[in-house]
C-alpha positions in Angstrom: -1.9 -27.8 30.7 -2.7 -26.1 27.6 -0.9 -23.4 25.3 -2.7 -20.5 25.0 -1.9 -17.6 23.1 -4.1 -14.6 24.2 -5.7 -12.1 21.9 -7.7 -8.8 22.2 -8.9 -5.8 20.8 -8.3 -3.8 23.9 -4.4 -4.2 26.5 -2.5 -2.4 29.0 0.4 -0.7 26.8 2.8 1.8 26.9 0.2 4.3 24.8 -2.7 3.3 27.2 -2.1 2.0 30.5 -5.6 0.8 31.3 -7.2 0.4 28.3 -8.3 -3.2 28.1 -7.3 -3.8 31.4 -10.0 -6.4 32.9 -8.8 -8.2 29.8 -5.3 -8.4 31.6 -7.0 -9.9 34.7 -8.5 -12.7 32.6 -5.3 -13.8 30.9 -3.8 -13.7 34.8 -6.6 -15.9 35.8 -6.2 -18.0 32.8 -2.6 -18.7 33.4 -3.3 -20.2 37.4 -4.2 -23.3 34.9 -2.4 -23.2 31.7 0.6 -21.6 30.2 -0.7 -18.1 28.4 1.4 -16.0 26.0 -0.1 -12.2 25.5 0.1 -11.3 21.7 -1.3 -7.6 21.2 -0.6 -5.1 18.6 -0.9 -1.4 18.8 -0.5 2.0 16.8 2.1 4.1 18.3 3.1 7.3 15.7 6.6 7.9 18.0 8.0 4.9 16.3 9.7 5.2 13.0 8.7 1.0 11.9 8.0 -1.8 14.2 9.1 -2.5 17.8 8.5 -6.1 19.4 8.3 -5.7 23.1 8.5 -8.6 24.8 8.4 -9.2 28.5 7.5 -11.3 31.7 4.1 -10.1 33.8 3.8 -12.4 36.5 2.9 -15.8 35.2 2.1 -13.8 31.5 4.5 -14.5 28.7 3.7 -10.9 27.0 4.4 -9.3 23.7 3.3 -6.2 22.1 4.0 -5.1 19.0 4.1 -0.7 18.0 4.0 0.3 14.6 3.4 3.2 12.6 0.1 3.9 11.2 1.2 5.2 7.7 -0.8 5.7 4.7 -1.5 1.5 4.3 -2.7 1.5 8.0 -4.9 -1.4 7.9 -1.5 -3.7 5.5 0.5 -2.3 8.6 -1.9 -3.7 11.5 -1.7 -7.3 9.8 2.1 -7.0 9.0 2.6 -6.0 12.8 0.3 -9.2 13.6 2.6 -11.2 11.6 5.7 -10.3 12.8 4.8 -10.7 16.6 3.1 -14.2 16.0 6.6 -15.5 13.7 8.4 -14.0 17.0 6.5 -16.3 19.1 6.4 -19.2 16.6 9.6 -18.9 15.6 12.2 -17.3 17.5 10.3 -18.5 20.8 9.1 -21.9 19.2 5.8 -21.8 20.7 2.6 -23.8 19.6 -0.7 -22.8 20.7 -3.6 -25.0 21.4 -6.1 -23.0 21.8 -6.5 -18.6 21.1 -8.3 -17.0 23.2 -9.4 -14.0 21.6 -11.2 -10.9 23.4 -13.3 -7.9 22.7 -14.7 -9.0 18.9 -14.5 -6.2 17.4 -11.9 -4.9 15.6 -9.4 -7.6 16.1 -11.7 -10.9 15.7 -9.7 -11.1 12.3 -6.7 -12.2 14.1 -8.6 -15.1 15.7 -9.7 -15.8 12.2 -6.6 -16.0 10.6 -4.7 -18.5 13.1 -8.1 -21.0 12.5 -7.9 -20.5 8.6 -4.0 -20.8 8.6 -3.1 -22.6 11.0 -6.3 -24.6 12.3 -6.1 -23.3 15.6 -9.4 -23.7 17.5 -10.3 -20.2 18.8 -13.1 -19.1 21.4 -14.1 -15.4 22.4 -14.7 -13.4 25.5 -16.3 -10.6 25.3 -17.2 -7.4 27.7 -17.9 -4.4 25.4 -21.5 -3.2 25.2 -21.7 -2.4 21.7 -23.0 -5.9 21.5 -25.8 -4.9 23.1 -27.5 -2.6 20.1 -24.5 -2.4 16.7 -27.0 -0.2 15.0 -25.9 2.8 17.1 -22.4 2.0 16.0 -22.8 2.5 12.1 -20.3 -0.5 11.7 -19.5 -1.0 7.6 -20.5 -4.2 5.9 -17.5 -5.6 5.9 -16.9 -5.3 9.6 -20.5 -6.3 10.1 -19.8 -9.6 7.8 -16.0 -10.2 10.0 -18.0 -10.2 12.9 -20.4 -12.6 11.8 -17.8 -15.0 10.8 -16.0 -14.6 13.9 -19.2 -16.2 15.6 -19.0 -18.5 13.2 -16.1 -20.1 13.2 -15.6 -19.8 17.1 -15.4 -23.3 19.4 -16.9 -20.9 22.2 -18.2 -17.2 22.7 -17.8 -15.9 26.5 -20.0 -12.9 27.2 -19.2 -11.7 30.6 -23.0 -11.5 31.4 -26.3 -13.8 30.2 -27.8 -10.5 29.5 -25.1 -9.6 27.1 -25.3 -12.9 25.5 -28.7 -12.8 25.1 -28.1 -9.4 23.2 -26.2 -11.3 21.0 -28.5 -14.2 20.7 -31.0 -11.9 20.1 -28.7 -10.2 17.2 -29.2 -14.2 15.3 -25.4 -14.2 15.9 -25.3 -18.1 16.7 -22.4 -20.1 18.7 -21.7 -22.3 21.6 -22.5 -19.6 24.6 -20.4 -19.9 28.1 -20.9 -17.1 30.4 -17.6 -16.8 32.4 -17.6 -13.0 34.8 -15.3 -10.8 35.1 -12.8 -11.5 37.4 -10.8 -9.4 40.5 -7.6 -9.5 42.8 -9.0 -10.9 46.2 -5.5 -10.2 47.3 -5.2 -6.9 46.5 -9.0 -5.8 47.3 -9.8 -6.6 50.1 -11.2 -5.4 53.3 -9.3 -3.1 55.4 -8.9 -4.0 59.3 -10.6 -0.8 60.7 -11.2 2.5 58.8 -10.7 5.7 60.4 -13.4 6.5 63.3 -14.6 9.6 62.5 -17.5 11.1 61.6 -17.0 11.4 58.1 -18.6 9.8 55.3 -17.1 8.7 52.0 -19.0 7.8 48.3 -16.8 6.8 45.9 -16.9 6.7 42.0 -14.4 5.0 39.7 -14.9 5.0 36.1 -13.4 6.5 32.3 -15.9 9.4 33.2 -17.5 9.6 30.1 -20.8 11.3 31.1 -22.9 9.9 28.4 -22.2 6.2 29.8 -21.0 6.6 33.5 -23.6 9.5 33.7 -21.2 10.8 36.7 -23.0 14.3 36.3 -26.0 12.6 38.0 -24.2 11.4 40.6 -23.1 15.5 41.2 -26.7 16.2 40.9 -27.6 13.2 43.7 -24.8 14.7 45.7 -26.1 17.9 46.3 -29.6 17.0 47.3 -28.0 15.3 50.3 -29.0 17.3 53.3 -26.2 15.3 55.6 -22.9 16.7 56.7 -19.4 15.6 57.0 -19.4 13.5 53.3 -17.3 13.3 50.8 -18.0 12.6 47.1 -14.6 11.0 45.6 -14.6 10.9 41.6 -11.5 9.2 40.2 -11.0 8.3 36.6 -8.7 8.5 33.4 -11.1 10.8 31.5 -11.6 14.5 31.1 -11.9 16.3 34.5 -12.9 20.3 32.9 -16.6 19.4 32.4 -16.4 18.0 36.2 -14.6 21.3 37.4 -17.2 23.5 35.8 -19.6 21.7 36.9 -18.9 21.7 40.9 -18.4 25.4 40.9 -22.0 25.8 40.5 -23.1 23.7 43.1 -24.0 25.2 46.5 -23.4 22.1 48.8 -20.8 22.7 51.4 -20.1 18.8 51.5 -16.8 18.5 49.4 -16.7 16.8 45.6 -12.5 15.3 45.4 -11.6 14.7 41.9 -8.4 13.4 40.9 -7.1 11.7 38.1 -6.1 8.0 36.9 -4.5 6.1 39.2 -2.8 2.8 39.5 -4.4 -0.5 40.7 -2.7 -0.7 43.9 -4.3 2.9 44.4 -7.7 2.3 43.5 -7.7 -0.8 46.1 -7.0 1.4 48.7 -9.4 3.8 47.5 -12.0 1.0 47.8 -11.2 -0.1 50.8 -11.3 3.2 52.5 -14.7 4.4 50.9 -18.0 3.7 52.9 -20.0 3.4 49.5 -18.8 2.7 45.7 -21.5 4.8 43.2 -22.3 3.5 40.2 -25.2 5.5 38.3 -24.2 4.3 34.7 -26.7 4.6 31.8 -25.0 1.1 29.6 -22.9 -1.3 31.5 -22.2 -5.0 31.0 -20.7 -6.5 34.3 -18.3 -3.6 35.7 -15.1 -4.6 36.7 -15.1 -1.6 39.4 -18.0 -3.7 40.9 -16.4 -6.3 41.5 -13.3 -4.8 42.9 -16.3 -3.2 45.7 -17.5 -6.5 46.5 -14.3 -7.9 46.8 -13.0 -5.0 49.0 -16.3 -5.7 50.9 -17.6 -2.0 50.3 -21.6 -1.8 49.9 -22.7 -0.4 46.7 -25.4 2.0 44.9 -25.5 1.0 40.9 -28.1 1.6 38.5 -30.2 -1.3 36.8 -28.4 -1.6 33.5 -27.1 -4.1 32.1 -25.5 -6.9 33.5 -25.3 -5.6 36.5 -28.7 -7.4 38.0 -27.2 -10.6 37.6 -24.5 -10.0 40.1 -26.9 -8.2 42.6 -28.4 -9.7 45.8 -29.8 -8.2 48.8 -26.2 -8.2 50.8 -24.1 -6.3 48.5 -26.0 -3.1 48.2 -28.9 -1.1 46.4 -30.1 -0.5 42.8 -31.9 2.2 41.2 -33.5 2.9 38.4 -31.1 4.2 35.6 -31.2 8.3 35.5 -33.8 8.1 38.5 -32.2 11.2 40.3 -34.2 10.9 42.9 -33.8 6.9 44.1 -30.1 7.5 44.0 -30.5 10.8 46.7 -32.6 8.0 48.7 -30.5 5.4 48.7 -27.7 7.6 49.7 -29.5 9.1 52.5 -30.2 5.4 53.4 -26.7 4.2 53.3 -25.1 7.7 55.1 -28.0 7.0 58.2 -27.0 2.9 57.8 -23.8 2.8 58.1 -23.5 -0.9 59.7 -26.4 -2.1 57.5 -23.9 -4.5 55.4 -21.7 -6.7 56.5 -18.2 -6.6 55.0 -17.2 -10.2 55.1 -20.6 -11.3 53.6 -19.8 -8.8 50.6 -16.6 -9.9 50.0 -17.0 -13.4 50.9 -19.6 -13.4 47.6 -16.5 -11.9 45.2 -14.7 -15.0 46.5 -16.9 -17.3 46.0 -18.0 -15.7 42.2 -14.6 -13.6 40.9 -11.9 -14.8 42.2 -8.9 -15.7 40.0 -9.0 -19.3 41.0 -12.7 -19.7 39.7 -12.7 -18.1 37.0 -9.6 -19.2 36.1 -10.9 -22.4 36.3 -14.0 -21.8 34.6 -11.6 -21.4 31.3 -9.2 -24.4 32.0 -12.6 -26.0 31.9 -13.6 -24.8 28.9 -10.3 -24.9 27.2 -10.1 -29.0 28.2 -13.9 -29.1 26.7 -13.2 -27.6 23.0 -10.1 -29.6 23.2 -12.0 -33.1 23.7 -14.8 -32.0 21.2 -11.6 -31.3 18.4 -10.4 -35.4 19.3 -14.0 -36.6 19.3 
């Protein structure tokens, strides 16, 4: 069993209760193997210095560090960083094998630091979909340059798709390339015993609801064209609702559109479980998290071709389309509302098990983690 001390860009924290959240999900699976301490830092103006919060989250050793932007906000990010490492080295006398940083950029620097000072081996996982075109991100030099050297110096880089990592391949960013998934709660999504027998039909969309990625205003646009009664579009997500609103006052479908805000995980499950489809018309994705929380709830899907998403897509689990095709979307949501048997529940979910669960991927790092450890002995 390792020490691990778990890094990222992107965590669950008092100022933003999901963001980073799938990365949460990997540390869980991570720690069904090894011992993992969470190590994050955070800008948070209400406090007057820095706060150390540090708590218990199931099997997660966790500790968060707020501080106060100020004029010197960059020398205050790496004095924060300090202070909550020193915490764990120190007052909780911890010593890390491995790091295990995620989301490169803008934290790969803490990764770096750790292997410069203190020689600790370091590998990467990484979900965001910059990676899959920087030049639309008009990134400076210098974080161009800390990227590359976080590559660099890495024992191991873990897109959460091949086609991400062949993005970065493709970028000339070279490193030892180990594609581990996203991973989901099999206990908590999973497939409910009966659903309500009515007549009534249920798509269901989950996402940040950022149009110009989730493209959910296409999805409204699908949505209307359906000549079907008795459905029900449900949009939930922690993102602006207005343009949403606006939007469905226009429409003249008398099939209802339900939006409600963020909600917790326990809630989304049951929103899963309860819908007859999960929608997914995004125009940049890697390998959605929401996804996999379908599959495992064993509810068929409808997702666009973008992309990671292919790689996790067979015939059982549901239907693609062509991203921004309006009109394969309104077919396969025809075909699904006139098909409602057509998938088989257990096959769906029995594929999450088999792929996502916490066990396996879990298990997928302890593997790793044991492999950059004999290669360091070798």
């Amino acid at each position: 069993m390792k020490n691990v001390l778990f890094l990222s860009s992107w965590y669950p924290s008092r100022v933003h209760s999901t963001l980073g959240n799938f990365v949460r999900y990997h540390a869980l699976a991570a720690s069904k193997y090894n011992s993992v301490n969470v190590l994050y830092i955070v800008a948070d103006d209400k406090v007057s210095d820095y706060e150390i919060e540090h708590f218990k989250d199931k099997e997660l050793n966790t500790t968060i560090v707020y501080f106060k932007r100020g004029v010197f906000k960059y020398l205050n990010y790496f004095i924060a960083f300090l202070k909550g490492f020193k915490f764990l080295k120190n007052k909780k006398s911890l010593k890390f094998d491995i790091v295990h940083m995620n989301i490169m950029h803008p934290g790969i620097w803490q990764a770096l630091y750790l292997k410069w000072r203190y020689t600790i081996p370091y590998i990467v996982s990484e979900n965001w979909h910059g990676f899959q075109d920087l030049n639309k991100y008009n990134l400076s030099y210098l974080e161009l340059k800390i990227i590359q050297l976080g590559f660099r110096f890495s024992s191991a880089i873990s897109p959460v798709s091949q086609q991400l990592g062949n993005c970065m391949i493709k970028a000339n960013y070279k490193a030892n390339y180990q594609i581990i998934p996203n991973v989901v709660d099999t206990n908590k999504f999973n497939i409910i015993k009966s659903k309500d027998s009515n007549n009534h039909f249920t798509f269901l969309h989950v996402s940040t609801l950022d149009d110009s990625i989730k493209n959910v205003s296409g999805i409204i646009d699908a949505f209307e064209k359906l000549t079907h009664q008795n459905i029900t579009l449900k949009i939930i997500g922690d993102g602006p609702t207005d343009w949403i609103f606006d939007k469905i006052k226009k429409l003249k479908t008398t099939n209802s559109i339900i939006i409600e805000k963020e909600k917790t995980h326990d809630q989304i499950a049951k929103e899963m479980r309860n819908a007859d489809v999960f929608v997914l018309f995004s125009n940049i994705e890697n390998l959605p998290l929401v996804l996999i929380e379908s599959i495992s709830s064993g509810t068929p899907f409808i997702a666009s071709k973008v992309g990671g998403i292919p790689e996790l897509f067979n015939n059982d689990l549901g239907k693609l389309v062509e991203s921004g095709n309006i009109g394969q979307l309104v077919q396969e949501m025809n075909f699904m509302i006139e098909n409602p048997f057509y998938f088989d529940s257990s096959k769906i979910r029995s594929h999450a098990l088999q792929h996502y669960s916490e066990k396996e991927v879990g298990k997928q790092f302890n593997d790793l983690y044991i492999e950059i450890a004999n290669n360091l002995t070798n």
